[in-house]
N, C-alpha and C positions, 0 to 999 in steps of 0.2 A: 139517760146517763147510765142507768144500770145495766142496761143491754150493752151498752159500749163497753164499761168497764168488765162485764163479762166477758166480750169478745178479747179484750185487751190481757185478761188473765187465761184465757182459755189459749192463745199462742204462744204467750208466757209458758206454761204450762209444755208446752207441746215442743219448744223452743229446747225446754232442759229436758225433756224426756230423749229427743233426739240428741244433743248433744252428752246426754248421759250415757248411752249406744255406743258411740264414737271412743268416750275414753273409756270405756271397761271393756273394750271389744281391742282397741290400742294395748292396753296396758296387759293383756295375753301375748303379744307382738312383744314388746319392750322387755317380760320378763324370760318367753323363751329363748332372744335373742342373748341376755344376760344370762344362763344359765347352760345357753349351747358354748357358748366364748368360756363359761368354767370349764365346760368336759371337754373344751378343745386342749386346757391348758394342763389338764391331769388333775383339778382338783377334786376333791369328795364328792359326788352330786348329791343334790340334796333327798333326793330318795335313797339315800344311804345312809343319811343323819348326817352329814354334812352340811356347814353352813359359813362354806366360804361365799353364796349370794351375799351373804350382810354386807360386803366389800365390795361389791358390782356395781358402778352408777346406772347400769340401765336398768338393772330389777331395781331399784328403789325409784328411779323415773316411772317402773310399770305400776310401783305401792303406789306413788302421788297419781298417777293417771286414773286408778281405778278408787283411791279415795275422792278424787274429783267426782270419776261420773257415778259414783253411790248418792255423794253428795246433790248433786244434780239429781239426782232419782228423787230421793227424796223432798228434793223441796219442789217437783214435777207436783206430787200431789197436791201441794197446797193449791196448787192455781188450777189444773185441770182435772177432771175426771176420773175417777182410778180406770174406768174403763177404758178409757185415749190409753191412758200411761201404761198399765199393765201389758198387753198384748205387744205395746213397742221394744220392749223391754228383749224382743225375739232378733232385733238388729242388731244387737251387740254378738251374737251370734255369727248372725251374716259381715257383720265389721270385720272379725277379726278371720271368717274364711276367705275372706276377698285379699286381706291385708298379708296370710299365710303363704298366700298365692304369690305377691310380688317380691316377701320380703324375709322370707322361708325358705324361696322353690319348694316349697309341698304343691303337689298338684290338687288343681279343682275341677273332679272332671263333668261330664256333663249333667247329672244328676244334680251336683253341687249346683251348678250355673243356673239353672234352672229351677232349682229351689230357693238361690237368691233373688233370680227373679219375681218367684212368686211372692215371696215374703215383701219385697220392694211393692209389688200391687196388691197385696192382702193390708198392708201397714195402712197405706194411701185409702184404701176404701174407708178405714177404720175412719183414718182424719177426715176422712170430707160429710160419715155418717157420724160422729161421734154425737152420742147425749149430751146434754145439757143436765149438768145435776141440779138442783134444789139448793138455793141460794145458801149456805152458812158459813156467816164471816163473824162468828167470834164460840169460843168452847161452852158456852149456854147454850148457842143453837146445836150445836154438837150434843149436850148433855139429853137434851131432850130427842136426838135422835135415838141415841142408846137405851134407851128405857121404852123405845117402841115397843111394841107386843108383839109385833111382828119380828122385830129385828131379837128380843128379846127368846125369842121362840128359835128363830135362826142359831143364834149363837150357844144355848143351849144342847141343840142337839150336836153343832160342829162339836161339844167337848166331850159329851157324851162317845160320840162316833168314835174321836179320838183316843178316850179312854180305854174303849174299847179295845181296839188295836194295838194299842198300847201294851197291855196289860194281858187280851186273852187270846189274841190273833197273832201281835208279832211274835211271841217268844215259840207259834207252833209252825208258821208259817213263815217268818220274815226271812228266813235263809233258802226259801225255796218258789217262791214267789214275787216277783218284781213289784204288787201292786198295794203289797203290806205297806213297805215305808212309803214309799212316794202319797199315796196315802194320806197316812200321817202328816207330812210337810205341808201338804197342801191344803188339805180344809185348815189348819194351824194359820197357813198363809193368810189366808183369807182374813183372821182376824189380826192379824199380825199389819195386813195395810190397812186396817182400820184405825188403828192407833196410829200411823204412820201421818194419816191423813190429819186424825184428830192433832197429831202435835203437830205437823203442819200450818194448820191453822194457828196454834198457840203462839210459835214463834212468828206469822207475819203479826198476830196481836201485839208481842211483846217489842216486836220492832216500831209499830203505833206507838206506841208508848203506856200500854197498859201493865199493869203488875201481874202475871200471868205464875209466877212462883208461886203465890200463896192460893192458888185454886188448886184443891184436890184433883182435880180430876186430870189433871196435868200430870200428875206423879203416881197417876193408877193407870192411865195412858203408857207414861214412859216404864213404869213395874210389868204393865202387860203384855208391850213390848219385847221385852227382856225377856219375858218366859217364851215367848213364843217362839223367838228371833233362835233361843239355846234350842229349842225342841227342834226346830227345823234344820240348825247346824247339825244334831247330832242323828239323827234318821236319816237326812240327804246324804249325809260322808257313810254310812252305813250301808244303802244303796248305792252308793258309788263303788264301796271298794268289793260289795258281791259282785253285783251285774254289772255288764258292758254301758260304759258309759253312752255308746252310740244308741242305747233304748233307753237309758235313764232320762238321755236330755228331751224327747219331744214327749216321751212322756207325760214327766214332770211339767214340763210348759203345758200343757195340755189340760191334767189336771187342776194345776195351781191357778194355768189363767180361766176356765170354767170357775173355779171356787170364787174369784175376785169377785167376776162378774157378776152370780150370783148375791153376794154378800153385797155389793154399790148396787146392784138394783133392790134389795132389801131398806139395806140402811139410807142410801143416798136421792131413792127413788128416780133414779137415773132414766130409766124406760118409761116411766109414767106417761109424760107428751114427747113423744118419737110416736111420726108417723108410720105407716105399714112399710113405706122403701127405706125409712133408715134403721128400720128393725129389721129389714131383708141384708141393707149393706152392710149392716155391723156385723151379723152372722157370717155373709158370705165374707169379709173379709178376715175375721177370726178364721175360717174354716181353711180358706186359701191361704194363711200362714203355718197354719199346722201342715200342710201338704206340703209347704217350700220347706219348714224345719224337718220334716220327715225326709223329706229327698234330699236333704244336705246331709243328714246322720247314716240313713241306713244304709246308704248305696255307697259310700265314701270309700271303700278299702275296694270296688268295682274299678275296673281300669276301663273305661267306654269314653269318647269323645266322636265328633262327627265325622272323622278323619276314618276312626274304626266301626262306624254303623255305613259308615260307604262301601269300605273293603266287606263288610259281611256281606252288606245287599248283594255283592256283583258274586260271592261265594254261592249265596244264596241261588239266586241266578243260575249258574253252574252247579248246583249238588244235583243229585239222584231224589227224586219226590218219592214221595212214600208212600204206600197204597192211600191212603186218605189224599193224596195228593199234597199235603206240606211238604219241603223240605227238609234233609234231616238234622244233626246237629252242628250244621256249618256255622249257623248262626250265631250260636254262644261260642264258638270257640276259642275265640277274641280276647272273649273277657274274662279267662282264666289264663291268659299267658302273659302276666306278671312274672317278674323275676324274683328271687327270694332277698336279693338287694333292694328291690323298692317296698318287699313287705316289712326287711328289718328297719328301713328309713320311719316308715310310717310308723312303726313302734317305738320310734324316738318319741314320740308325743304330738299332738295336734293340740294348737293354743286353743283350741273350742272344745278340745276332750274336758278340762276342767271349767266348769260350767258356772256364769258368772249369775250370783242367786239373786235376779232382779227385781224387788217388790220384796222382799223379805229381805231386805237390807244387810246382805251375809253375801258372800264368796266365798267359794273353793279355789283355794290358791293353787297356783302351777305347782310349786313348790315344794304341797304337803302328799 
């Protein structure tokens, strides 16, 4: 019965991680589509201080969509993994470039395709390898994970680290270095779904029927939360508004979903009994999603589709080789003949340029 009822919670789980992708990967779609229909009509845009969105039904359609799949994230953890949840959290991404594509005309060219591909079969490996965490189903068992020596040791240095950075790194480096704040967010992160998890838990408790108000550690949970949740608000938008958001986002995923996992195989002891292939396929499919989110960001403003790696081949075919015998530069010359009409479109905005902060239960709204 306990093995069922895990399997039973484990696609519960897995059910609102994916459907939490869907609406915050949406709700980028709903708000840009509400905010292009302002600039069509002459109002203020809201990167002006403008705030005639508050009157738009479709940006506040995009608020409820992306309050939805927060919501769904967050009660993702109570039933599964943070390790399942964490890394899916990269399809809200690929949702809303796929959705760009039909309901934008922004192009996605083949970089894009192929990096939603990969993230489509890095996700899939994650689910069919994913751990099994360590039974706790009420905030005693939880309490006694946090006072591990182990985990206790773990979260220590994450503040320390932090501190550090904080205090003696960002103010020397954080304007000149991409790796200061992201940084910061992310070991934070780490401890940020820990509490997430832990009140997770408390509310399926209190939907039992248990008194879950008057247990401390419910309200040092939700306090540490709240610190964590501001620290990562305020370093991520920091990072955003230095660096190019197309290196902030796989970045960030990259480090923040490394910290997770680290931090649930500490506390959660998630890798304990995982054989050697599903510690191969969780790797290999974390790693294959970072390659899909790398090639949907970096190569985005590249104009290449298969239509134009054809015409190069047959240029190629035809140039003049070069003593080394390559051909010369027919072959890039493709991909620099954009028009300055579709570089200014693309500075309109991309719904995945603001990055939806998944597992640290925060957003960067289109908006701000």
């Amino acid at each position: 019965m306990g093995q069922d009822r895990g399997k039973y919670d484990f696609y519960i789980g897995l059910g609102l991680a994916i459907s939490s992708s869907i609406f915050i990967g949406g709700s980028f779609i709903l708000k840009k589509k509400g905010l292009l229909r302002l600039a069509r009509k002459g109002s203020m845009r809201a990167g002006q201080g403008g705030h005639a969105y508050l009157k738009e039904w479709l940006w506040w359609a995009g608020l409820l969509s992306m309050g939805a799949g927060e919501a769904a994230n967050f009660a993702a953890y109570a039933f599964a993994p943070a390790t399942l949840v964490t890394p899916l959290g990269a399809l809200s991404v690929l949702v809303s470039a796929v959705l760009s594509s039909y309901f934008l005309t922004e192009r996605l060219n083949l970089h894009g395709k192929l990096g939603c591909l990969l993230s489509i079969l890095g996700s899939t490996t994650m689910v069919i390898h994913a751990p099994q965490e360590e039974e706790i189903s009420s905030l005693e068992d939880m309490a006694k994970k946090l006072v591990d020596p182990g985990f206790v040791l773990f979260a220590t240095l994450v503040i320390i680290v932090a501190l550090i950075f904080i205090f003696v790194v960002g103010p020397r480096h954080g304007q000149t270095n991409i790796l200061v704040y992201i940084t910061i967010c992310s070991v934070i992160g780490a401890l940020s779904v820990s509490c997430v998890k832990g009140l997770g838990i408390g509310i399926k408790e209190a939907i039992a029927g248990k008194n879950v108000v008057k247990n401390p550690l419910a309200w040092v949970l939700l306090l540490s939360l709240v610190a964590c949740v501001s620290t990562q608000i305020n370093y991520l938008n920091k990072a955003l508004d230095i660096f190019n958001t197309s290196l902030v986002t796989p970045i960030y995923y990259v480090f923040f979903t490394t910290s997770v996992l680290t931090c649930s195989a500490i506390l959660f002891k998630e890798w304990e009994h995982m054989g050697a292939d599903d510690v191969i396929g969780t790797l290999s499919g974390f790693f294959t999603i970072i390659v899909g989110i790398f090639l949907l960001h970096a190569f985005k403003d590249v104009s290449v589709s298969l239509a134009t790696l054809a015409v190069s081949m047959r240029k190629e075919e035809r140039g003049f080789p070069t003593a080394n015998g390559m051909s010369s530069h027919g072959t890039y010359e493709l991909l620099h003949s954009e028009t300055m009409e579709d570089v200014e479109d693309r500075e309109m905005g991309s719904p995945f340029d603001s990055v939806s902060r998944r597992n640290g239960a925060m957003t960067s709204a289109l908006d701000h």
